[in-house]
N, C-alpha and C positions, 0 to 999 in steps of 0.2 A: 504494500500500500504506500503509495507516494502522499507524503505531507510535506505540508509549507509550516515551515519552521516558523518562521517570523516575518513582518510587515515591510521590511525594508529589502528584503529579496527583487521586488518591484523595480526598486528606485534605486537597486545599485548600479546601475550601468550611468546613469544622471550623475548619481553620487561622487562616483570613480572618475568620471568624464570630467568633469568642472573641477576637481580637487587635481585631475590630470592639469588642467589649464592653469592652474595658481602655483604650482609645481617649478613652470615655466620661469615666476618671481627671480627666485635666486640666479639662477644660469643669467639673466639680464643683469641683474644687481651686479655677480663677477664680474659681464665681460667690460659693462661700465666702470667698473673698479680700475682695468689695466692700465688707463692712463696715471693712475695714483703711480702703480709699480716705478712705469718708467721714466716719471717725472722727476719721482726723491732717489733713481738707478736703484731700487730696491727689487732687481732684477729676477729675485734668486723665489721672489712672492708670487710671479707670474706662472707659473703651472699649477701651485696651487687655487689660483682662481680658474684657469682654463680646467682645472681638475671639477671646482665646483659646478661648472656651467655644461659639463659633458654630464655630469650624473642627472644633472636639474633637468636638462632637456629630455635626457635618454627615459627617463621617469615619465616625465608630462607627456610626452609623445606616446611612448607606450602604451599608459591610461586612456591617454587623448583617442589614438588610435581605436583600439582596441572596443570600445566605450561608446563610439565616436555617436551610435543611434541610441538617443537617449528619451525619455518620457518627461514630459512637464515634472518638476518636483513641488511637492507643500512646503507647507514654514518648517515642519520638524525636518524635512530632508534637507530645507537649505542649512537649519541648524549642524546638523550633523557635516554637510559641507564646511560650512567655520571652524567648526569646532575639529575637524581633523586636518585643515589645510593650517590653522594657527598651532596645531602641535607638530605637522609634520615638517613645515618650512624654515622651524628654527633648526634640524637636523641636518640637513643640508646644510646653514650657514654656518654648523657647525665646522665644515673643512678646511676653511682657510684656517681657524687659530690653531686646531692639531694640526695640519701640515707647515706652517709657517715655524709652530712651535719646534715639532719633531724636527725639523732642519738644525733651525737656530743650536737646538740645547748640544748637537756636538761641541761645538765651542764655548772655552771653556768662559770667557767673558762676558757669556748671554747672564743676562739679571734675570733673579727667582721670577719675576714678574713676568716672563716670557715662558720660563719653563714650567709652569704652574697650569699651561694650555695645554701639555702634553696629554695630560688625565681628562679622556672622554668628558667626565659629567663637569669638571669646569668648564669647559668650552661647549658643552650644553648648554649649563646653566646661562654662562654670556649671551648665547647666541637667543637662548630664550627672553632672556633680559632686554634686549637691543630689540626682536620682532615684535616684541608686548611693552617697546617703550616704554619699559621700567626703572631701568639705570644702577639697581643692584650688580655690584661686580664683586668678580675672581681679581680683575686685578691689583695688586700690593701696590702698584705704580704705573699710571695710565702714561705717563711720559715717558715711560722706558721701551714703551711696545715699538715696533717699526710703524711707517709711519700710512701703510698699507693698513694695519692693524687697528687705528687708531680711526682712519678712513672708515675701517667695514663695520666698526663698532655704531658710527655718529650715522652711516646706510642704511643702516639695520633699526639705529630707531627711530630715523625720517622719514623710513616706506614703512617701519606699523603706525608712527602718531596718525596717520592718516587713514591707514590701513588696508591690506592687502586685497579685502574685496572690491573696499571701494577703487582701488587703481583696477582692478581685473575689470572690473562695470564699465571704467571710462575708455578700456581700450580693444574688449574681446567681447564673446555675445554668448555667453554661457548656458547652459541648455536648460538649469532651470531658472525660472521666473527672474529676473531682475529686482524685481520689488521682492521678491518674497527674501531672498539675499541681503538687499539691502536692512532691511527688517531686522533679518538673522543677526547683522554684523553691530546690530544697535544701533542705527541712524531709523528716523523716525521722518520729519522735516525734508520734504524736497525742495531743488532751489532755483528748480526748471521745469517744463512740462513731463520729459522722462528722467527715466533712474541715471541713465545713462549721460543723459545732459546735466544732471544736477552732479554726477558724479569729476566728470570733467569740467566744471566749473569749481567745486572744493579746489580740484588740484592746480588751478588757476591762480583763485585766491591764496592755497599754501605757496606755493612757486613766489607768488608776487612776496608775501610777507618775509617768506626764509632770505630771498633779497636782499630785501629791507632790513633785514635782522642782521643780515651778515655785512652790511655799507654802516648800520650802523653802530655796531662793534668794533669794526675796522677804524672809520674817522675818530671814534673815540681814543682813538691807541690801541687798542689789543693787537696781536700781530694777528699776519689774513689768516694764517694757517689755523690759528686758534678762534680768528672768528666764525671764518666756516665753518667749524665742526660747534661749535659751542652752539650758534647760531641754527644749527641744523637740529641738534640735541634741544635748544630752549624751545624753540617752533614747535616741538612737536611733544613737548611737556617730558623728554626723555629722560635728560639728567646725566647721560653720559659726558666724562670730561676729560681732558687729553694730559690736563696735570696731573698731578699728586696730591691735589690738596682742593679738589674743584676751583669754586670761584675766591676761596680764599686769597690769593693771591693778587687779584685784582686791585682794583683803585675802585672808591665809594662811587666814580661818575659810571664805572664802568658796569658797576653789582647793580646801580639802579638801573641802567639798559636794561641790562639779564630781566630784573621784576617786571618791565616791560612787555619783553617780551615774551618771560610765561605768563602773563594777565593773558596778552594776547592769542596765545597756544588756548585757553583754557575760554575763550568766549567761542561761540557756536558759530558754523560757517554762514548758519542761516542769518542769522544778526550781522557776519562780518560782510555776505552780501549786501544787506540793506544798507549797511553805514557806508559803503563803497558805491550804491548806487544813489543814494540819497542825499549822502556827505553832509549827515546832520550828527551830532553827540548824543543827541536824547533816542536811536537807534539802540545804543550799548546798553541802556538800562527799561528798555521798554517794558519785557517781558518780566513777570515773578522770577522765571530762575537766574536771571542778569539784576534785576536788582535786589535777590538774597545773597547773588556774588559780592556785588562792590558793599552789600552791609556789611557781610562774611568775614570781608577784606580788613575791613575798619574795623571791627568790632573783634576779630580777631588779635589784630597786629597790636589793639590795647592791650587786650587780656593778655597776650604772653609778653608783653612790655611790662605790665605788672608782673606778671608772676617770677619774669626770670629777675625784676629790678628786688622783689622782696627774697629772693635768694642771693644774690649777689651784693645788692647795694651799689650798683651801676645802670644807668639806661643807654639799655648799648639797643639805641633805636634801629638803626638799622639793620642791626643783625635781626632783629627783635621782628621787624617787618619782612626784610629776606626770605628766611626763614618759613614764616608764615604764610607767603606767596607761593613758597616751593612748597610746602605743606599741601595746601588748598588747589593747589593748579595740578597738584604730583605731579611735580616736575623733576625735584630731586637735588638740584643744584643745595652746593650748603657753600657758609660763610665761614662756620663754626663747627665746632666740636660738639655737636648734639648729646653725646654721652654722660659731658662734663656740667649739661644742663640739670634742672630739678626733676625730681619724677614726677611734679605737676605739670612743669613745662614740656615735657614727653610726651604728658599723656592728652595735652591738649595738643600736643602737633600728631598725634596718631588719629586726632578724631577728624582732626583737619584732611589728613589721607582719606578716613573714612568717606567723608562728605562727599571729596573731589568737586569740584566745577558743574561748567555747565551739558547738558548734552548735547548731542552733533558737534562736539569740540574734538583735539584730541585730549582730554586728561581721564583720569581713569576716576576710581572710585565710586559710589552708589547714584552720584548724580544729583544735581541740585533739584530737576524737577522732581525726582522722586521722594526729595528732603523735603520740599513744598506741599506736593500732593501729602505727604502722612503731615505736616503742619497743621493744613488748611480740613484734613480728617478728624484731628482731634477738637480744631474750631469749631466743625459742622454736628458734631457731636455732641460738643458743650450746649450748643447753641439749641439741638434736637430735645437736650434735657429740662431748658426754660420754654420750648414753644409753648405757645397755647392754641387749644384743640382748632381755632379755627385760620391759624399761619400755616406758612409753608416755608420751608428753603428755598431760597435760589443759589443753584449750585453753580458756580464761574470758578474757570479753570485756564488758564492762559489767555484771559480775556474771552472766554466764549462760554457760553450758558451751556452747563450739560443736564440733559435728563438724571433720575435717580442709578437706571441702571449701568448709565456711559461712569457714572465717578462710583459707583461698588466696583466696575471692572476695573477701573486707574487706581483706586485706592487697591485691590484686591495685588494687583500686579506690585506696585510698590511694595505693600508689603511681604507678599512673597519671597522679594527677590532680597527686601533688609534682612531677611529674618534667614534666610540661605545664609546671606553675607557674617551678619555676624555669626548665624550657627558654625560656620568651618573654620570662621577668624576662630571662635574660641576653641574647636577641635583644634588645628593646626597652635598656637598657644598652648594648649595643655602638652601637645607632641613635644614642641619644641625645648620646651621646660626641661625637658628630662634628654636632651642630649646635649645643648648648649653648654659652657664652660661655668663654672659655678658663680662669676663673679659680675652675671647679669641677671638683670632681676628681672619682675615679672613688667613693669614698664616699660622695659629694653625689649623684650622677647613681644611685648601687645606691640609694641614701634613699626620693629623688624616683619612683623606677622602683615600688620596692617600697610606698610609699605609693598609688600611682596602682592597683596589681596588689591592693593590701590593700586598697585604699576606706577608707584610713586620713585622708590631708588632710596630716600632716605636711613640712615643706618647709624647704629651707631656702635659698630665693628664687629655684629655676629657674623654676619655676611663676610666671609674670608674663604681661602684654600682651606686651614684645618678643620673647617666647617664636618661634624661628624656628618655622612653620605645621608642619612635619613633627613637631617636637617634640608641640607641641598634639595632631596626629592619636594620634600614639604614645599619649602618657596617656589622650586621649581613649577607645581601642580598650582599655585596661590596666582603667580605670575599668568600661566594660564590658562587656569579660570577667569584671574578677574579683567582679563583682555578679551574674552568674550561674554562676559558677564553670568558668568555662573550655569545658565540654563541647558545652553547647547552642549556643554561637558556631560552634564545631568541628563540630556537626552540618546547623548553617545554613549555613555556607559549602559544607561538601559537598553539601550539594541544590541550590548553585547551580550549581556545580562540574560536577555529574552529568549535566545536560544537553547540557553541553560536551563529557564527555568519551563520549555518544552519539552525537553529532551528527559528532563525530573517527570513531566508527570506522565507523558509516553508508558513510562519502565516503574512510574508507581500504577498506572493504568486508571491516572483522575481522567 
């Protein structure tokens, strides 16, 4: 007797086909890489990229191939699309730092910071880090990498802030739905009549800003070499940095750029359309979740202006503010030593991960409209408890009137998705507790957790090579999930799940 195992049987040849076409990503990212090689004569880098861009291809083409007649997909099948082309494409850009590494470490003058790539799950972890523009690193010293290295690091998280679907949308025609992907990838907001136009309009606007970002780090003084990667990492809220010390080094003119320009990363493309087509200010703060940003902003940058001034007895404002922007945007850039700060001041920059910005941006974390929406739940609920028998609510929601059943589904989803969020924040927390080095506590470990879950980057030094392997896995899986927002991971593991639990009742005979 022939049985059908499970639902997704259907929709794998869709599945495999379009996850074939994202595949594609890296192999371009190398072969545009080559000019770095032969720029800085860093000669010896180029087969390791021509090595990634052969396996990238030979893979997508394969799937592509092979796959090539595909069935329209639903929202779970485009999920499961996201959620295995953001697990599978950080493997791939896995090969440059173990091949670049495994070279270098003959010699005996390579620094720990290069040889550190050799070991698989570092250069996992990186390469996971940089595709879910996160900015947690392996490495001991970003300045010491080659300069190839330093290049694929700042690539890696200038094509996720933006994100891999959405470049796949603006440039190929994938087999299933467009919107339903789009959807999938966490973009809500169109910014054009199709997916496809709105999606190469984003990459318009990011193209125009990382410009801008990069002339304007440059004229400020930073050298170009540091603007562009910095500029490319800020844009896109990534947090990778080419120093040893991030933005520490800088000059005060130059850290307020930076704040700049992750305010900028962390506002919606939909909003940076209007202000580009409008060119009015009152644009940036239209909507609730751009104007619970700029309160966010303020009303944050106070509170840990007090808390860190009533632990130290200094107002070190700027740090105080820095800090608080790369908190809020996850962006990751630091000024300071976060470690050395209060376990109050931790834990409100871990909440600040939490919240993240706004949507259709690139920053990570649970998203300001979803912070609003359970706000404006607990208002409508106060409010439901003084009605009288012959009022009503009126329910508004990003400026538009919704029925009773349109905000139980918005609230419903919100909360869903906080209550995942913090359920694995505190699973992953308890894990981590008990392999971490003894001499971080449980506000270091919520930090690190929630940085990993925000695709923030902020740390404050668990994140290292001696990192016990489980720890790694932990962040690794935190990173992401929380680059696709939790669900589509939760839908993939249940289609693998499914098979299991048919084949159980098969041989129990339910």
């Amino acid at each position: 007797m022939k049985i059908k195992i499970y639902w997704l049987n259907r929709y794998t040849k869709t599945i495999l086909r379009d996850v074939g076409l994202l595949l594609h990503v890296p192999g371009v990212m190398a072969l545009l890489s080559l000019p770095v090689c032969l720029i800085f004569g860093e000669y010896y880098t180029v087969w390791s990229f021509v090595f990634t861009a052969i396996i990238s291809f030979s893979l997508g083409q394969l799937l592509y191939q092979v796959f090539r007649q595909a069935e329209a997909a639903e929202i779970q099948h485009a999920m499961l699309i996201v959620a295995l082309s953001w697990g599978i494409i950080p493997l791939l850009g896995t090969i440059p730092f173990v091949a670049i590494a495994s070279y270098l470490a003959a010699f005996p003058e390579t620094s720990q910071t290069i040889r550190e790539f050799q070991h698989p799950l570092n250069a996992i972890f990186e390469a996971v880090s940089g595709y879910t523009s996160t900015g947690l690193t392996m490495a001991l010293d970003a300045s010491q990498l080659p300069h190839t290295l330093q290049w694929w690091r700042s690539f890696t998280e200038w094509i996720g802030g933006v994100g891999i679907i959405v470049l796949m949308l603006s440039v190929l025609e994938p087999s299933a739905d467009p919107d339903q992907l789009y959807q999938a990838a966490g973009r809500q907001k169109k910014i054009a009549p199709t997916v496809a136009g709105t999606a190469r309009k984003i990459w318009k606007i990011y193209l125009l800003y990382t410009v801008f970002s990069v002339l304007l780090l440059g004229l400020l003084g930073m050298p170009w070499w540091e603007a562009l990667n910095h500029a490319m990492t800020g844009i896109s809220t990534g947090g990778f940095s080419i120093t040893g010390d991030s933005l520490t080094v800088y000059t005060p003119i130059l850290q307020l750029a930076a704040i700049a320009i992750m305010i900028a990363g962390a506002i919606s493309f939909s909003v940076h359309a209007q202000f580009l087509s409008q060119r009015r200010l009152s644009t940036l703060w239209r909507d609730p979740s751009h104007r619970a940003l700029w309160l966010l902003l303020v009303l944050g940058t106070i509170l840990l202006l007090l808390t860190h001034y009533s632990f130290t007895g200094s107002l070190s404002w700027l740090d105080s503010l820095f800090q608080w922007v790369s908190a809020l945007t996850t962006c990751g850039f630091n000024t300071v030593k976060i470690q050395d700060w209060s376990p109050s001041a931790r834990l409100l920059i871990s909440l600040g991960m939490i919240f993240g910005a706004a949507s259709g941006s690139t920053c990570g974390g649970l998203k300001l409209s979803r912070i609003v929406t359970l706000y404006k739940a607990v208002v409508w609920h106060l409010q439901q408890i003084f009605l009288k028998s012959d009022q009503h609510i009126k329910y508004k929601l990003d400026g538009q009137e919704l029925t009773e059943i349109e905000v139980h589904r918005q609230i419903r989803t919100a909360t869903v998705l906080a209550t995942l969020w913090l359920g694995f924040l505190g699973v992953g927390v308890f894990v981590l507790l008990h392999v971490v080095e003894p001499q971080y506590t449980v506000p270091d470990v919520i930090l690190e957790a929630a940085s990993a879950m925000g695709t923030s980057g902020l740390s404050v030094g668990i994140t290292n090579p001696d990192l016990h392997w489980i720890g790694k896995l932990i962040l690794i899986l935190f990173m992401w999930m929380g680059r696709v927002e939790i669900i589509p991971v939760l839908v993939l593991f249940a289609s693998f799940l499914r098979p299991v639990r048919q084949v159980i009742k098969i041989k129990t005979g339910q």
